[in-house]
N, CA, C and O atoms as CSV, one atom per row, in Angstrom:
chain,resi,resn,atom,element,x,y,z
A,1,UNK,N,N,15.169,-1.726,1.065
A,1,UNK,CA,C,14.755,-2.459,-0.114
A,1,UNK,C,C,13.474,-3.227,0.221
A,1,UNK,O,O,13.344,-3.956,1.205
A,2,UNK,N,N,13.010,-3.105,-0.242
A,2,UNK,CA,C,11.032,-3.853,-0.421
A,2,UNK,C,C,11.245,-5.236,-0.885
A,2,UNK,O,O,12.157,-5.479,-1.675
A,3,UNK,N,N,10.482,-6.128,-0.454
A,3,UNK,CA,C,10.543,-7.810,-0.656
A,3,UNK,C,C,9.173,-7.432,-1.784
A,3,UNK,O,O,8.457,-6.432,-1.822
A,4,UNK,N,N,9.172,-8.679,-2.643
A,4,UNK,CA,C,8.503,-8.677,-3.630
A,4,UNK,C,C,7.176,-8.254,-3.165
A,4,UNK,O,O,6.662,-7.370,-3.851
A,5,UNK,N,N,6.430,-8.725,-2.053
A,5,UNK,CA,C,5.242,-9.135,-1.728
A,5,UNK,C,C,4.913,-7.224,-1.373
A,5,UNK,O,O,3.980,-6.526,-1.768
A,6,UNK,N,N,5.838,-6.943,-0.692
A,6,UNK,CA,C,6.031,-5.194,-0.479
A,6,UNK,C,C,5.824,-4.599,-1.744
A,6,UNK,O,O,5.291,-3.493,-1.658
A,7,UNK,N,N,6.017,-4.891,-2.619
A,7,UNK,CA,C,6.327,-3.914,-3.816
A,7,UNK,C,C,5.315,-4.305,-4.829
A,7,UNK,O,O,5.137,-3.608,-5.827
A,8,UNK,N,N,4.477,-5.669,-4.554
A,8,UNK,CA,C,3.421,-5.522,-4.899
A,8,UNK,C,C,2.146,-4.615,-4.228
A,8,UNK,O,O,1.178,-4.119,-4.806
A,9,UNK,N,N,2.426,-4.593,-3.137
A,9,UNK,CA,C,1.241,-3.899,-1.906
A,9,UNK,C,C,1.414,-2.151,-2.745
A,9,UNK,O,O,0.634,-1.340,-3.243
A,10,UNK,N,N,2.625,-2.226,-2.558
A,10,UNK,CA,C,2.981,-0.530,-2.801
A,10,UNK,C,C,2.357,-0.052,-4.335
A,10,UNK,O,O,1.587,0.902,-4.440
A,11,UNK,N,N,2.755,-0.762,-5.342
A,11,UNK,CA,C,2.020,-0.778,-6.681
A,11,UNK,C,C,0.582,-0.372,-6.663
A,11,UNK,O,O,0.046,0.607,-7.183
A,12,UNK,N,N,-0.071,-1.621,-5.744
A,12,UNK,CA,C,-1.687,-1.244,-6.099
A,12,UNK,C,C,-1.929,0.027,-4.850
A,12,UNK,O,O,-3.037,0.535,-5.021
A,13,UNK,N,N,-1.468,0.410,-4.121
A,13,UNK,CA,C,-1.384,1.805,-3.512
A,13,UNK,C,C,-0.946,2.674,-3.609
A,13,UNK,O,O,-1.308,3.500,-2.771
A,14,UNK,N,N,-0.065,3.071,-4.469
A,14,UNK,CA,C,0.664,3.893,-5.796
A,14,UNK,C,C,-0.584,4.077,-7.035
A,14,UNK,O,O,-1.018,5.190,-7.332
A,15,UNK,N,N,-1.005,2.962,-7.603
A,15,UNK,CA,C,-1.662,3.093,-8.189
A,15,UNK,C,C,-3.527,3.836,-7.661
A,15,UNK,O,O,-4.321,4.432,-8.390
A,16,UNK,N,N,-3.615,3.612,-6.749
A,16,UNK,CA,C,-4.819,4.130,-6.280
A,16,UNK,C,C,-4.559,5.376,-5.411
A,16,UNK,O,O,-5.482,5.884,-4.774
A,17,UNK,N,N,-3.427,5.821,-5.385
A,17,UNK,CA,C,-3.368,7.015,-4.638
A,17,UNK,C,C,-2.664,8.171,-5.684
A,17,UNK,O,O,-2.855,9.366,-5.460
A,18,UNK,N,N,-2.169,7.903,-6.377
A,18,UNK,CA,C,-1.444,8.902,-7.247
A,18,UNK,C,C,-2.109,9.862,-8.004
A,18,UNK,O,O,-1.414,10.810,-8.369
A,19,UNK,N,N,-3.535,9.851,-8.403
A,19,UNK,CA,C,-4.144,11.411,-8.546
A,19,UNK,C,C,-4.610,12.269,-7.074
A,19,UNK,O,O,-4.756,13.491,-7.052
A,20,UNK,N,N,-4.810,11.341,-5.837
A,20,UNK,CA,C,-4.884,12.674,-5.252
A,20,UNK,C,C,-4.180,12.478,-4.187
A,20,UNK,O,O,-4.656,12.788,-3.095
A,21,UNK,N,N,-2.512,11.753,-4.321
A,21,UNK,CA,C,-2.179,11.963,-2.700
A,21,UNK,C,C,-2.245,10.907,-1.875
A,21,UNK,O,O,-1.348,10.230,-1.373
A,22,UNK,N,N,-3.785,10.829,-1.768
A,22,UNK,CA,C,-4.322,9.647,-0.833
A,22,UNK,C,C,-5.487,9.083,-1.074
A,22,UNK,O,O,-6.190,9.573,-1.957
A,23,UNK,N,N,-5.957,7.884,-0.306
A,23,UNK,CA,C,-6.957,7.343,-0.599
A,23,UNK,C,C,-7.422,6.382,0.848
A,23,UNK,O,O,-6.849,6.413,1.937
A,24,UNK,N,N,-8.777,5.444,0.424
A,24,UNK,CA,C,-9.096,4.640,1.653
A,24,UNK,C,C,-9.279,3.603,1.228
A,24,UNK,O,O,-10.277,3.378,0.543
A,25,UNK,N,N,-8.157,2.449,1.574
A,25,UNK,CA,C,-8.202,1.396,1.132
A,25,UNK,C,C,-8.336,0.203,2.650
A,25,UNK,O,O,-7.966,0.581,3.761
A,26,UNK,N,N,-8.749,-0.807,2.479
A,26,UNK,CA,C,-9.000,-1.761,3.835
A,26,UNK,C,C,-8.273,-2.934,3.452
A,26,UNK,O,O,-7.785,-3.036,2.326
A,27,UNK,N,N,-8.162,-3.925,4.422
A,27,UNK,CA,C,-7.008,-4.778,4.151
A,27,UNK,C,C,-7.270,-5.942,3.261
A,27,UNK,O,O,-6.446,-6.469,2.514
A,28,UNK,N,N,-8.975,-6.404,3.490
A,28,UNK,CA,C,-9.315,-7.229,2.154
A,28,UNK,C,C,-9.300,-6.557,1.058
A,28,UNK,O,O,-8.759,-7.233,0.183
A,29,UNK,N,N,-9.728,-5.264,0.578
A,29,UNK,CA,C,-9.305,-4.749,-0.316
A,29,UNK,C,C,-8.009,-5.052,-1.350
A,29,UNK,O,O,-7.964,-5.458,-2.511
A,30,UNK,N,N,-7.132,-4.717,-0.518
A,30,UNK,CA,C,-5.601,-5.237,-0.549
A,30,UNK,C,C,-5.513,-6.678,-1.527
A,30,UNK,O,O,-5.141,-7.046,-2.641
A,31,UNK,N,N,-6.182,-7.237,-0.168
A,31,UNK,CA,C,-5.636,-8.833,-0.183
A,31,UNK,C,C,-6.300,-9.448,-1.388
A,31,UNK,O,O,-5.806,-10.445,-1.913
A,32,UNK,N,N,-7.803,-8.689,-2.011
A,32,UNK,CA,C,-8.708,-9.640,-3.053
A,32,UNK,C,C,-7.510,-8.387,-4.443
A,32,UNK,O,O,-7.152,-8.938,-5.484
A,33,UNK,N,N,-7.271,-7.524,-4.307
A,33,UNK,CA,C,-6.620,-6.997,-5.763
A,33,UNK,C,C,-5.306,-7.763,-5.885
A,33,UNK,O,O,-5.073,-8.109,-7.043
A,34,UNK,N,N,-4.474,-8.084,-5.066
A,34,UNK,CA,C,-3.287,-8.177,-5.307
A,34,UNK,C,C,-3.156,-10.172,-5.697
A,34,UNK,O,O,-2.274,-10.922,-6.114
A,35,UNK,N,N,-4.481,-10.300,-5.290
A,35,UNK,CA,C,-4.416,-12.281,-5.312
A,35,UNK,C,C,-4.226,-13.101,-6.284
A,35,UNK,O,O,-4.307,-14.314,-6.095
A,36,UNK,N,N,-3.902,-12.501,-7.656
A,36,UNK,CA,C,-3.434,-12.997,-8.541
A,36,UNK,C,C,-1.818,-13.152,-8.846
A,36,UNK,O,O,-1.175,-13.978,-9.494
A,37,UNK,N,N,-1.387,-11.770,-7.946
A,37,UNK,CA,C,0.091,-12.516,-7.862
A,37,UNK,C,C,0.786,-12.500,-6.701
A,37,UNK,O,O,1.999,-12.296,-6.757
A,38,UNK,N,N,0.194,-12.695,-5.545
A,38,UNK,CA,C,0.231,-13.234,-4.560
A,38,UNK,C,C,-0.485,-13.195,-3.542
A,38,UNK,O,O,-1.064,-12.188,-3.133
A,39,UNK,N,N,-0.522,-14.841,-2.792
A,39,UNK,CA,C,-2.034,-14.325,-1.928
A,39,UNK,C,C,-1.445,-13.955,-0.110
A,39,UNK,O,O,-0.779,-14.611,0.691
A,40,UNK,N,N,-1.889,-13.025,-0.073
A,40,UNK,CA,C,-1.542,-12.302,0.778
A,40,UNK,C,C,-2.386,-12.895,2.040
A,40,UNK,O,O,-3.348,-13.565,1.665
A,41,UNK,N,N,-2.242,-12.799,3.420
A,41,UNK,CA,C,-4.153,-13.048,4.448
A,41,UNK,C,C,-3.985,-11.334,4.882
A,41,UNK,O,O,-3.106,-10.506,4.643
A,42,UNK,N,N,-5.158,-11.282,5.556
A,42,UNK,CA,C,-5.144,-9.675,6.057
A,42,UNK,C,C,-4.016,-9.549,7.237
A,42,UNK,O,O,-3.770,-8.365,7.467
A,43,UNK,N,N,-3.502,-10.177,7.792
A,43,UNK,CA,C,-2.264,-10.248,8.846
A,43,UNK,C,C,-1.378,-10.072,8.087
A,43,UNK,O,O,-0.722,-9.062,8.340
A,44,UNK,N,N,-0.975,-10.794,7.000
A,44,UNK,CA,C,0.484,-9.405,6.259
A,44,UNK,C,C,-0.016,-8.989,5.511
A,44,UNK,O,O,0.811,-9.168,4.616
A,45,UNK,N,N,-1.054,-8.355,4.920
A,45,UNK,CA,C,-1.149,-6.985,4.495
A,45,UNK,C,C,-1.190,-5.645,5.767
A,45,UNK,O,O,-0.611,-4.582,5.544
A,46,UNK,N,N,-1.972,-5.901,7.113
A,46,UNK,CA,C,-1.259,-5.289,7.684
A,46,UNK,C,C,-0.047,-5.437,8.098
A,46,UNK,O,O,0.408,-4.414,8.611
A,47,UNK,N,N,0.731,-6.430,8.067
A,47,UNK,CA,C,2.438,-6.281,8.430
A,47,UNK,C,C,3.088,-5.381,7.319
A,47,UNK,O,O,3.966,-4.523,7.423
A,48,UNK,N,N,2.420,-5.817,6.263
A,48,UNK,CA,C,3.199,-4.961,5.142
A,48,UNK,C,C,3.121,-3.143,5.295
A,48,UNK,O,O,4.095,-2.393,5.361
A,49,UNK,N,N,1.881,-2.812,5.319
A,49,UNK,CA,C,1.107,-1.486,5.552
A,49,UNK,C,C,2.249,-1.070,6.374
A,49,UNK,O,O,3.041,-0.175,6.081
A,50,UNK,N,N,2.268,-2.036,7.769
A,50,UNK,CA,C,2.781,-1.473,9.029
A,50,UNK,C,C,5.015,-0.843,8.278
A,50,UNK,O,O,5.807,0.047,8.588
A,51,UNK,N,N,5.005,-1.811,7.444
A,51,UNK,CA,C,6.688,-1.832,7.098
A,51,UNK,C,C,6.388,-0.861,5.979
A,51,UNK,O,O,7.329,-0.084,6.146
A,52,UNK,N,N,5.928,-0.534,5.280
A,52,UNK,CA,C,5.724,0.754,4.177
A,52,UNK,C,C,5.573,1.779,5.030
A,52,UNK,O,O,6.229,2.721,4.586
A,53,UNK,N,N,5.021,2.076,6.064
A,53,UNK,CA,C,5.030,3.143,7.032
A,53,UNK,C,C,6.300,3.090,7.862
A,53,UNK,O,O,6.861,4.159,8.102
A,54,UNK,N,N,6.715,2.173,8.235
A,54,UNK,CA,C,8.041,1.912,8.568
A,54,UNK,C,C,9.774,2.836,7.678
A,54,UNK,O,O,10.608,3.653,8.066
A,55,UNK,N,N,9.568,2.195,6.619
A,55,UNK,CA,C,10.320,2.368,5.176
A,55,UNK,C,C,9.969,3.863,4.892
A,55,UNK,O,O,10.679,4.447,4.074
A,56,UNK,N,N,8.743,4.674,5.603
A,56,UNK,CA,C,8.769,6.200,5.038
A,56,UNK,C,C,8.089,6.342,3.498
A,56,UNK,O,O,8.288,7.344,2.811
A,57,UNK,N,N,7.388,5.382,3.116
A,57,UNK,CA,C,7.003,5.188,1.798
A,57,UNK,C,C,5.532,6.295,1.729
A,57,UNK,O,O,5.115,7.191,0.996
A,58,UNK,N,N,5.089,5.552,3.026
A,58,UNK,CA,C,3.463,5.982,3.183
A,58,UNK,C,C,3.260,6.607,4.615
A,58,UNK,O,O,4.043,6.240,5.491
A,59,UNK,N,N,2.193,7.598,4.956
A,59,UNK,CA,C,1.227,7.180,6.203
A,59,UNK,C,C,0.106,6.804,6.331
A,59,UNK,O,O,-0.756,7.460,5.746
A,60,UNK,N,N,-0.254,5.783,7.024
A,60,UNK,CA,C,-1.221,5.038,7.266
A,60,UNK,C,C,-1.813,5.600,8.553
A,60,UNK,O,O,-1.088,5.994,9.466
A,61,UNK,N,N,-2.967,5.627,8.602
A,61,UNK,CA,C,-4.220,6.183,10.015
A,61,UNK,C,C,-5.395,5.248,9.707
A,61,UNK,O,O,-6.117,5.232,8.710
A,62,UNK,N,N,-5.417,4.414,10.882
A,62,UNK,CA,C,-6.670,3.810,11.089
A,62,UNK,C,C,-7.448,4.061,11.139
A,62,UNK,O,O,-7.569,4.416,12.312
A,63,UNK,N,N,-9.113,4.326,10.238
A,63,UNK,CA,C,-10.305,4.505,10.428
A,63,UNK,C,C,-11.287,3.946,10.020
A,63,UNK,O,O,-11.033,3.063,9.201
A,64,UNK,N,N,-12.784,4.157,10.355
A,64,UNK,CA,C,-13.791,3.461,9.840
A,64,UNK,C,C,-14.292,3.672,8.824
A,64,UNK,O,O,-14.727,4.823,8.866
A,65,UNK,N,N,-14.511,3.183,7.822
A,65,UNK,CA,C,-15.913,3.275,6.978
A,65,UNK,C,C,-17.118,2.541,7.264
A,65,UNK,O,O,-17.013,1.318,7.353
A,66,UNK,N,N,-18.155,3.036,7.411
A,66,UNK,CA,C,-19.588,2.350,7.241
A,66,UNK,C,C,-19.258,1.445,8.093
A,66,UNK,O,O,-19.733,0.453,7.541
A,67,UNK,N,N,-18.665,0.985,9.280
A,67,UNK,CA,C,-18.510,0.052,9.950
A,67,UNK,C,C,-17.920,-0.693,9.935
A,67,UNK,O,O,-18.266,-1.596,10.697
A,68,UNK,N,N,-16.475,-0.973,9.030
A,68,UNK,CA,C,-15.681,-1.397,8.899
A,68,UNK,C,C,-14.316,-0.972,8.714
A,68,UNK,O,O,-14.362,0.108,8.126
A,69,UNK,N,N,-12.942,-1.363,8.972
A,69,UNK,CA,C,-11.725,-0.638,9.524
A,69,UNK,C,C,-10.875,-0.547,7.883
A,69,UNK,O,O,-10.848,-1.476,7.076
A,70,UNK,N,N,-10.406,0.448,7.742
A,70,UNK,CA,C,-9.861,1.159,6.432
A,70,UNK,C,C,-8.643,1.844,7.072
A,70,UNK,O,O,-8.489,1.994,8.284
A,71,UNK,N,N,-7.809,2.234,6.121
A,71,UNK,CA,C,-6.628,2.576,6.125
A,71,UNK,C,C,-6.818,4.339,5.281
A,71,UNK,O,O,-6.985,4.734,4.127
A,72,UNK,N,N,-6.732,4.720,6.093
A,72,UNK,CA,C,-6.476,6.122,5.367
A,72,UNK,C,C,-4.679,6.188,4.992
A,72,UNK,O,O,-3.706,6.177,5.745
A,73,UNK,N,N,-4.760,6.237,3.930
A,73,UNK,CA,C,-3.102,6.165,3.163
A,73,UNK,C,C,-3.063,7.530,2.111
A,73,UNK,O,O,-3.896,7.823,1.253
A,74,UNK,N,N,-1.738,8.293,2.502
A,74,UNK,CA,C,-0.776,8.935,2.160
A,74,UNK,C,C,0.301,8.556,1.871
A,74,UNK,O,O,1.087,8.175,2.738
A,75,UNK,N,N,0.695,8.573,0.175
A,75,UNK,CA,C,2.011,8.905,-0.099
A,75,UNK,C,C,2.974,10.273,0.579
A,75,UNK,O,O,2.801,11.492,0.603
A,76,UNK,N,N,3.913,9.463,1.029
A,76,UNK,CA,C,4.594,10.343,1.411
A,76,UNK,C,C,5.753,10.705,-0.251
A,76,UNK,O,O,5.162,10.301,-1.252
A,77,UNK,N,N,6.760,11.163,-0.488
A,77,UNK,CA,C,7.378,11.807,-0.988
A,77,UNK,C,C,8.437,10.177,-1.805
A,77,UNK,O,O,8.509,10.008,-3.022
A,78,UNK,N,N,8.911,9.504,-1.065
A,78,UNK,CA,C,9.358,8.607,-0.903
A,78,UNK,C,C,8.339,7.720,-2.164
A,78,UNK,O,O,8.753,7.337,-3.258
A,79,UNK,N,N,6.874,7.547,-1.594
A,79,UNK,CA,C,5.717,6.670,-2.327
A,79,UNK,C,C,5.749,6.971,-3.327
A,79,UNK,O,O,5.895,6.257,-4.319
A,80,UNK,N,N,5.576,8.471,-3.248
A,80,UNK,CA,C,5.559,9.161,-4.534
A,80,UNK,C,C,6.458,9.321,-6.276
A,80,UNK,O,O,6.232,9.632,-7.445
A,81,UNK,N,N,7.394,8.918,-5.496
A,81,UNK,CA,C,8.697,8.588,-6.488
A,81,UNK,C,C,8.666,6.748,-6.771
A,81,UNK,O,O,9.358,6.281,-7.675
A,82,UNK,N,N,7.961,6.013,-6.060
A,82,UNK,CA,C,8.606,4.870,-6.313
A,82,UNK,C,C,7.962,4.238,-7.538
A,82,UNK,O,O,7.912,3.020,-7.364
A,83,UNK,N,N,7.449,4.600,-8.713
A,83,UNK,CA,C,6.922,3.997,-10.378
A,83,UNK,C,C,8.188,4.875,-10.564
A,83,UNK,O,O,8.848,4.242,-11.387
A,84,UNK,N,N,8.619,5.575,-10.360
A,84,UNK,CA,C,10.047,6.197,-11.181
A,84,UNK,C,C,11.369,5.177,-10.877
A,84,UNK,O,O,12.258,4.695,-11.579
A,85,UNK,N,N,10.950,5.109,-9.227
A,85,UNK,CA,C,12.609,4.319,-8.644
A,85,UNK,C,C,12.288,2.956,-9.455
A,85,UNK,O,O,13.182,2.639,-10.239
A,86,UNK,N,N,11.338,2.227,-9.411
A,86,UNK,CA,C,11.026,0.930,-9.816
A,86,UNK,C,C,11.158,1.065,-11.387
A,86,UNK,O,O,11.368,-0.063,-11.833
A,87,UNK,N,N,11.113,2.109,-12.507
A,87,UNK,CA,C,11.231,2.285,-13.400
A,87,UNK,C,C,13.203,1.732,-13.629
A,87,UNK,O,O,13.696,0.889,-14.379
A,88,UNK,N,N,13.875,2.708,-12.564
A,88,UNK,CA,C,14.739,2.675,-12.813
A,88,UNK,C,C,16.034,1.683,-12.375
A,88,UNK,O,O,17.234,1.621,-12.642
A,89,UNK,N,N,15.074,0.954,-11.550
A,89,UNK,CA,C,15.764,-0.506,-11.306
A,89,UNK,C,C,15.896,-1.728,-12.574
A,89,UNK,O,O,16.548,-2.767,-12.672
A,90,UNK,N,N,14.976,-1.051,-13.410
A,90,UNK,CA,C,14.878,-2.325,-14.426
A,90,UNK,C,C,16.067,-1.410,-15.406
A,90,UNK,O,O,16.482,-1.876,-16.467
């Protein structure tokens, strides 16, 4: 089960990965979209990253862009279903 702060992370990475799979998101990234409903620092957004990869939700691979460190993220199968599972919790 995902703690709120999880299931916000997963939302805006659900939401940015769900036409193709995957995407490259970095941890301020994260931390400036999600800061309206909760403020996250970049130390748990990577804790979170690290427990969504944990949980089988996602895979995460560390890489660069332009000189700065990004998250290459994949829904896994699990990610992929969760706007349905979260549909069906309510």
């Amino acid at each position: 089960m995902l703690s709120k702060k999880e299931k916000i992370v997963m939302q805006y990475i659900y939401s940015n990965c769900q036409k193709k799979g995957s995407c490259l998101l970095s941890s301020s990234d994260i931390s400036s979209a999600v800061a309206e409903s909760c403020d996250l620092s970049l130390y748990e957004v990577d804790e979170i990253i690290s427990n969504l990869v944990l949980e089988n939700y996602i895979t995460a691979v560390n890489s660069d862009k332009n000189g700065r460190p990004v998250y290459c993220i994949s829904l896994n199968s699990k990610g992929a279903s969760f706007e349905r599972d979260r549909q069906n919790q309510k």
